[in-house]
C-alpha positions in Angstrom: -8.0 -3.2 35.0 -5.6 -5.1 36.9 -2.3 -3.2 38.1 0.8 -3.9 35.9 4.4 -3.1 36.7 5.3 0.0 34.1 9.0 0.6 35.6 9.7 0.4 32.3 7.5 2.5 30.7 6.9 5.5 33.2 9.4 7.6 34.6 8.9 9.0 37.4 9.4 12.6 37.1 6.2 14.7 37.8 4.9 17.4 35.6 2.3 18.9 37.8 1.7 22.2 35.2 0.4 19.7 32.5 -1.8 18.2 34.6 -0.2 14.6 34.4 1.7 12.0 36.6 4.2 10.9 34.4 6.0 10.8 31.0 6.4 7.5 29.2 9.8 6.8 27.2 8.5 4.5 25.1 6.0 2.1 24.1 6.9 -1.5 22.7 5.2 -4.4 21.3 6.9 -7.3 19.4 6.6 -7.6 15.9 5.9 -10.7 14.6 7.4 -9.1 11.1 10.4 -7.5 12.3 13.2 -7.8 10.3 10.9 -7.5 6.8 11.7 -4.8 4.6 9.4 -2.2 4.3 8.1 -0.4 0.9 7.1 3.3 0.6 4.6 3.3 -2.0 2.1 6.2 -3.4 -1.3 6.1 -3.1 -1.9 7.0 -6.7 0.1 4.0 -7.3 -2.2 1.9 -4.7 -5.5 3.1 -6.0 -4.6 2.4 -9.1 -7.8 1.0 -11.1 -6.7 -1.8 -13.8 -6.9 -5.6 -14.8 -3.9 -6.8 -13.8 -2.8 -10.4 -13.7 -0.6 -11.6 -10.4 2.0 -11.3 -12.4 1.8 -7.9 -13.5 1.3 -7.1 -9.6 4.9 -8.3 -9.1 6.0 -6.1 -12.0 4.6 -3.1 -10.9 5.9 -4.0 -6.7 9.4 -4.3 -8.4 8.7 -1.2 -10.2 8.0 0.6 -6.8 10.7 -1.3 -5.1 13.3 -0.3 -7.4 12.4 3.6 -7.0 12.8 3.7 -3.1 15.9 5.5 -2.8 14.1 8.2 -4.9 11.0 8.2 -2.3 13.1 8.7 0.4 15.1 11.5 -1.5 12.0 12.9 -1.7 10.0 12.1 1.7 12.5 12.2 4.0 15.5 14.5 2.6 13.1 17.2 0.7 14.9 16.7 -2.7 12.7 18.3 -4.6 11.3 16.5 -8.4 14.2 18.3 -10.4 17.0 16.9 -7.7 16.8 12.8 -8.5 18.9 11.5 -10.5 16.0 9.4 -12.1 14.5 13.2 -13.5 18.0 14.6 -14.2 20.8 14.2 -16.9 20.1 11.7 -19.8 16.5 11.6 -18.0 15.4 14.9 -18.2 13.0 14.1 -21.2 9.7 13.1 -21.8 10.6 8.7 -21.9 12.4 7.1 -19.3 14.0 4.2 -19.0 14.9 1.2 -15.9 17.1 -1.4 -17.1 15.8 -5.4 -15.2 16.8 -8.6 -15.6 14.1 -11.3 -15.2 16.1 -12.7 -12.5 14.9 -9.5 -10.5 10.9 -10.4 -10.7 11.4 -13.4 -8.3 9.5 -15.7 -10.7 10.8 -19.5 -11.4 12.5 -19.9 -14.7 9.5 -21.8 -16.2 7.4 -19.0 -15.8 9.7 -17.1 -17.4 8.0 -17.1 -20.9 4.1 -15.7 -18.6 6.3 -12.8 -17.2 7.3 -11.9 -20.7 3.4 -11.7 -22.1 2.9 -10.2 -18.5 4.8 -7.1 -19.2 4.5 -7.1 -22.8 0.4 -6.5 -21.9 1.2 -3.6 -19.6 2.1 -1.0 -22.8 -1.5 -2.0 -23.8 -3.6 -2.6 -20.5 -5.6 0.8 -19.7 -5.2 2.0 -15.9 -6.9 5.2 -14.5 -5.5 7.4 -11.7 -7.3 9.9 -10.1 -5.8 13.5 -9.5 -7.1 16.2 -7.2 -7.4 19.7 -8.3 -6.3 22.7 -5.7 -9.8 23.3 -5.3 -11.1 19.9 -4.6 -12.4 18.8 -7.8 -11.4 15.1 -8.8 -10.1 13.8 -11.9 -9.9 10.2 -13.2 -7.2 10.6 -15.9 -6.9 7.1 -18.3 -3.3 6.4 -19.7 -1.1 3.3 -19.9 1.3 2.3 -17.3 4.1 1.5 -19.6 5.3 3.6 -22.9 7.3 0.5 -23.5 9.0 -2.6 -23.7 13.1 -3.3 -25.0 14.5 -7.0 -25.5 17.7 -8.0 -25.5 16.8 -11.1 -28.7 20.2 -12.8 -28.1 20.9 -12.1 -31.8 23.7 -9.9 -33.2 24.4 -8.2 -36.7 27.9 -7.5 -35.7 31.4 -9.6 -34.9 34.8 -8.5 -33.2 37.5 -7.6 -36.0 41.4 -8.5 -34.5 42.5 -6.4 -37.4 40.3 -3.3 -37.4 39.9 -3.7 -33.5 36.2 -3.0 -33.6 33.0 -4.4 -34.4 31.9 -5.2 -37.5 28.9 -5.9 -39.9 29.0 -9.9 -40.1 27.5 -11.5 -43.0 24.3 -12.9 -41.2 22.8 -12.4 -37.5 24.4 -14.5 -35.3 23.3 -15.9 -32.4 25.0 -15.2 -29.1 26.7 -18.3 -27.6 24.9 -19.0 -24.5 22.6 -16.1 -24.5 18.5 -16.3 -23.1 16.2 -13.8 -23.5 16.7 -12.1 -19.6 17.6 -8.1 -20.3 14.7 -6.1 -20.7 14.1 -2.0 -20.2 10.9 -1.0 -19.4 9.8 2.8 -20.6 7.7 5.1 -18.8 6.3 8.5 -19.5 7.7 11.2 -16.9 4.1 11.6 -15.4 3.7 7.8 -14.5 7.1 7.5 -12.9 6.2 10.9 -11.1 2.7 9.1 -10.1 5.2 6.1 -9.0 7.7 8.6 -6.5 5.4 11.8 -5.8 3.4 11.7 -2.7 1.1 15.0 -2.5 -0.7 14.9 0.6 -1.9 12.2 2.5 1.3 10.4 3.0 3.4 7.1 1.8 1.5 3.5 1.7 3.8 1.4 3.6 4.1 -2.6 3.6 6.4 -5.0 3.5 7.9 -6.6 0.6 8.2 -10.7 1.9 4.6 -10.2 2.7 3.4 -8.9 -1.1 5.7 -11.7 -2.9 4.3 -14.0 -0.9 1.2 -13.5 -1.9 -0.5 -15.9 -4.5 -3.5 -13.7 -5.7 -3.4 -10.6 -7.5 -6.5 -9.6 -5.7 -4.8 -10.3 -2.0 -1.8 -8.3 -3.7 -4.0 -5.3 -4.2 -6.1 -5.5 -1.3 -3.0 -5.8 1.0 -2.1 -2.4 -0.4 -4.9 -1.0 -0.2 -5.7 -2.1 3.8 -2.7 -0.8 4.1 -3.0 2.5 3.2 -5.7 2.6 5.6 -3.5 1.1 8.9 -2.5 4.6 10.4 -6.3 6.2 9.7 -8.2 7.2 12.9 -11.5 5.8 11.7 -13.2 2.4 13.5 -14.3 1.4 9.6 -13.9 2.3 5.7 -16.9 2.2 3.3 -15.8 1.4 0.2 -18.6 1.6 -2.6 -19.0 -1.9 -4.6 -18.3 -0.4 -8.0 -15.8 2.4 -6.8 -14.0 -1.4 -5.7 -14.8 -3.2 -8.4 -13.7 -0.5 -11.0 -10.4 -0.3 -9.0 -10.0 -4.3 -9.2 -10.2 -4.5 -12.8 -13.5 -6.4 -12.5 -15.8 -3.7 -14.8 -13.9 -4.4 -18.0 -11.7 -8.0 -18.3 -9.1 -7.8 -20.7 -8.6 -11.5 -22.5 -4.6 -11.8 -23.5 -3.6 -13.6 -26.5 0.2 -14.1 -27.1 1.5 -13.7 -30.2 4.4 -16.0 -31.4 7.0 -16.5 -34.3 7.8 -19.7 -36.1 10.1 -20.3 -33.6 8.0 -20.3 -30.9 9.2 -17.1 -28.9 6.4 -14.4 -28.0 6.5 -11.6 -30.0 3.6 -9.7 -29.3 0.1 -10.0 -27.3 -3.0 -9.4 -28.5 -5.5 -7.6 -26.1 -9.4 -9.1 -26.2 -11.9 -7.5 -24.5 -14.7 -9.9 -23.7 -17.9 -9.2 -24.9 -20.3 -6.8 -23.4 -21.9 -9.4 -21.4 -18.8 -11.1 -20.4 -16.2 -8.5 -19.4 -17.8 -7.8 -16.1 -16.3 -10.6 -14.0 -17.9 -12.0 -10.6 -21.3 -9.9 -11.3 -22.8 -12.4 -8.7 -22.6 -10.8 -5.5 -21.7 -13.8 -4.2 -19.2 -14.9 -6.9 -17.5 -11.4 -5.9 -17.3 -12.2 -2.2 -16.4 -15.9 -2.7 -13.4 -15.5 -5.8 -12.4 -11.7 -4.7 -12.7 -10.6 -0.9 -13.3 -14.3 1.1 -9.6 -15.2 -0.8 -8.1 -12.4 0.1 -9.3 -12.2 3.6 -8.2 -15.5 4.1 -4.4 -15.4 2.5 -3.8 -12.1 4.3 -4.7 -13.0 7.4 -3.0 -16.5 7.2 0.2 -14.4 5.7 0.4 -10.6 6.2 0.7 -8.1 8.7 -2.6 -6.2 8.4 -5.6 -8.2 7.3 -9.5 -7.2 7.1 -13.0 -8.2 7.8 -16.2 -6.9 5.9 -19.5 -6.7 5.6 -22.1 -5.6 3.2 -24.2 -2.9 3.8 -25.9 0.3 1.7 -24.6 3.7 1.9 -25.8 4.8 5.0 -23.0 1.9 6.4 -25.7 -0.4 7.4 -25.4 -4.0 7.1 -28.2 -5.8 4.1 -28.2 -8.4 2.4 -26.2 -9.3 -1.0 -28.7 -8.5 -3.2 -29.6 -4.5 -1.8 -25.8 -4.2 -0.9 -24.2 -1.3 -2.8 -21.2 -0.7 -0.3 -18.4 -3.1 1.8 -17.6 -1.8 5.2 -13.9 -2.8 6.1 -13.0 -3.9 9.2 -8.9 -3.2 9.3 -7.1 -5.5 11.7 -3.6 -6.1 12.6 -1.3 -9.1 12.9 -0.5 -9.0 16.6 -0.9 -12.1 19.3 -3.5 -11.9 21.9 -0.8 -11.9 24.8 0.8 -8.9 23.1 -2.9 -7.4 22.7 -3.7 -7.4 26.4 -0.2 -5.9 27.1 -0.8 -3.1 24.5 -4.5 -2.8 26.4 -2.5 -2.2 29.5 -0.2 -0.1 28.2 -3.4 2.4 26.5 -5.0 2.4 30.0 -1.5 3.2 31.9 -1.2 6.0 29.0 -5.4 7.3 30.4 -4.1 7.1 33.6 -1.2 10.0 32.9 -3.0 11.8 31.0 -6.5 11.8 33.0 -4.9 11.5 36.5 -7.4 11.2 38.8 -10.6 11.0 36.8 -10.9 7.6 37.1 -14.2 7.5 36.2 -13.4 9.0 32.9 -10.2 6.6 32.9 -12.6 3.9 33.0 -15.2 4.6 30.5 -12.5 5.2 28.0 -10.6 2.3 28.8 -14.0 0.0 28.1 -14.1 0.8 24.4 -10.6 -0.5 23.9 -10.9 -3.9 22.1 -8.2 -6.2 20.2 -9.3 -4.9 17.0 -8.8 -1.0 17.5 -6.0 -0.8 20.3 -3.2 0.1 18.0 -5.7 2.7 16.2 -6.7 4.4 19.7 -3.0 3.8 20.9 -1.7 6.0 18.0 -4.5 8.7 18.9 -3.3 8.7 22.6 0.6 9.5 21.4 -0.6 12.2 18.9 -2.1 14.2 21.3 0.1 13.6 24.3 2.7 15.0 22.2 0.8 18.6 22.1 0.6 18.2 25.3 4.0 17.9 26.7 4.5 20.9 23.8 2.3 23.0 25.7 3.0 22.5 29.0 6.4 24.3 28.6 4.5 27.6 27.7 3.1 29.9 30.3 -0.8 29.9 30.7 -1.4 26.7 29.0 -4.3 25.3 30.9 -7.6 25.9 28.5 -5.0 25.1 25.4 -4.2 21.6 27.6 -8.0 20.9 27.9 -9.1 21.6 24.3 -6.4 18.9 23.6 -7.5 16.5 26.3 -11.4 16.8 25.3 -10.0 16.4 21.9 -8.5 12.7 22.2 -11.7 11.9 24.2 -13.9 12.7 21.6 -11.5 10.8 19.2 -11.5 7.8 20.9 -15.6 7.7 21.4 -15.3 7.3 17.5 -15.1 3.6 18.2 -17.8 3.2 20.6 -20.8 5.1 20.9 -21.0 6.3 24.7 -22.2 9.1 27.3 -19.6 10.6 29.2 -20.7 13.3 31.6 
């Protein structure tokens, strides 16, 4: 690769007992996002499986959105369940309650009347999480995502008394001047909301929030979550079984909504109708499935969002068939960066080789080949991971075989993208 002035990468201090040239202070790329706001979501939350509408998407981001001060508490200042305010006081029980306005969705005013039926159908809709025993075992536990739904009707039974100084019964409901249906409290069973904040092993989804309400899909909404919560994994694809995805989507068992209205015209209830045996597996047609479900989302993440994906179909074993044998999608994660940055970032993994594998250049070399635009953040992350045990160890006293179990290590991780013989 051609030589590249790293002054500002590499100091030039020497550690000769852990085997390298130089430390690096930092490694930078620009980020076509910066300044979004990012979301810390659960992945119990993003693997949710249920049939939910675009607009129940946005419900359930503003539900998350609304409960990151509680994540953090919890992720990054090890409050403990018992300590957030959301668990504690008037909501230590069994039904909690978040006060919204529908100002707070982000949805136009003439939609106003969808969101309503939207949220009214989540008390109803049937999700499934799946929870992990301590020795391994899965469960897939079916609930609702919502215990309930509270309206403010903009009707009261009760008018201010000048004499009495307090409210009193009036003689009929009364409307309230200049009032629209726009208060609502949403319930939840403490177990949901603990699904919603409680991250048990494998760490936080993170994604930005411009990027989901951008979104015009509920299917790119999910799948944007879901890629994801695969950015920061150390693998070169994910095989995703087609009913395992199709289960999670919602697309095993359609739910038909039905509003329900009063003889004014104002929705006071939805009716859920499951389709008909036949009919409530939608997009059953292979290619249906990749036209209406993962070519749309491919194509408004990648023209929108940060991380984006390809795919392809194959059967278990992860090789490629056609539609008809297919019973897995291999996904392809990718990341929104520009190629200019990308052969910067390229240097900047081959400068890191170089430190680390001073003077094997042969070795230097060979790794360096498997980098592509697709996987250099992935091997990249690898790379910092283990040069941090590094520089850890080589402040102890007879480090050297503990140093080469770690630098055989990150070799054998980076051949995971590329299959090649290094002697």
């Amino acid at each position: 690769m051609a030589e590249q002035n790293t002054e500002n990468i590499i100091d030039k201090g020497v550690n000769a007992q852990a085997g390298i040239s130089s430390v690096p202070t930092c490694l930078e790329f620009p980020d076509p996002f910066e300044g979004n706001s990012e979301i810390y979501q659960t992945r119990a939350i993003t693997n949710i499986a249920g049939d939910f509408s675009l607009l129940q998407c946005r419900v359930i981001d503003l539900v998350v959105e609304r409960l990151q001060s509680d994540i953090k508490d919890v992720s990054f200042n090890n409050k403990r369940p018992d300590q957030l305010d959301i668990f504690s006081g008037p909501n230590s029980k069994d039904l909690i309650e978040i006060h919204f306005k529908l100002s707070d969705f982000g949805v136009p005013r003439q939609k106003y009347e969808n969101l309503r039926i939207a949220i009214m159908s989540l008390t109803d809709i049937p999700v499934q999480f799946k929870n992990d025993d301590p020795d391994g075992s899965v469960w897939s536990n079916s609930t609702k995502l919502l215990a309930g739904v509270a309206w403010k009707t903009g009707k009261r039974r009760k008018v201010w008394d000048a004499e009495t100084r307090q409210f009193v019964l009036a003689d009929k409901i009364e409307d309230i001047p200049g009032y629209r249906q726009r208060d609502l409290i949403l319930t939840f069973r403490k177990e949901i909301l603990q699904a919603f904040i409680l991250e048990k092993d494998s760490g936080y989804v993170k994604y930005f929030k411009e990027v989901a309400r951008g979104l015009l899909s509920a299917y790119s909404n999910r799948m944007y979550k879901l890629i994801s919560s695969w950015v920061s994994d150390d693998k070169p694809y994910h095989l995703v079984e087609l009913e395992e995805l199709r289960k999670q989507l919602g697309l095993n068992d359609h739910i038909k909504i039905e509003p329900i209205y009063d003889d004014n015209g104002a929705v006071i209830a939805v009716n859920h109708k499951r389709e008909k045996a036949e009919k409530k597996r939608i997009y059953e047609n292979i290619r249906d499935l990749k036209r209406r479900v993962l070519d749309k989302a491919k194509e408004e993440l990648e023209e929108k969002a940060d991380v984006y994906f390809d795919y392809e179909l194959c059967g278990k074993n992860a090789k490629k068939t056609t539609n008809k044998a297919a019973t897995h999608v291999k996904f392809f994660v990718k990341t929104k960066l520009t190629e200019p940055v990308m052969v910067d970032f390229k240097q900047m993994v081959y400068n890191m080789l170089s430190i680390i594998y001073v003077g094997d250049n042969n070795l230097i070399d060979k790794l360096s080949s498997i980098v592509t635009d697709d996987n250099a953040l992935a091997i990249n992350t690898a790379i910092n991971e283990e040069y941090q045990v590094i520089l850890s160890l080589s402040s102890k006293r007879n480090n050297a075989n503990s140093i080469a179990t770690v630098k055989q290590r990150l070799v054998e991780r980076i051949l995971k993208y590329k299959s090649i013989n290094i002697k």
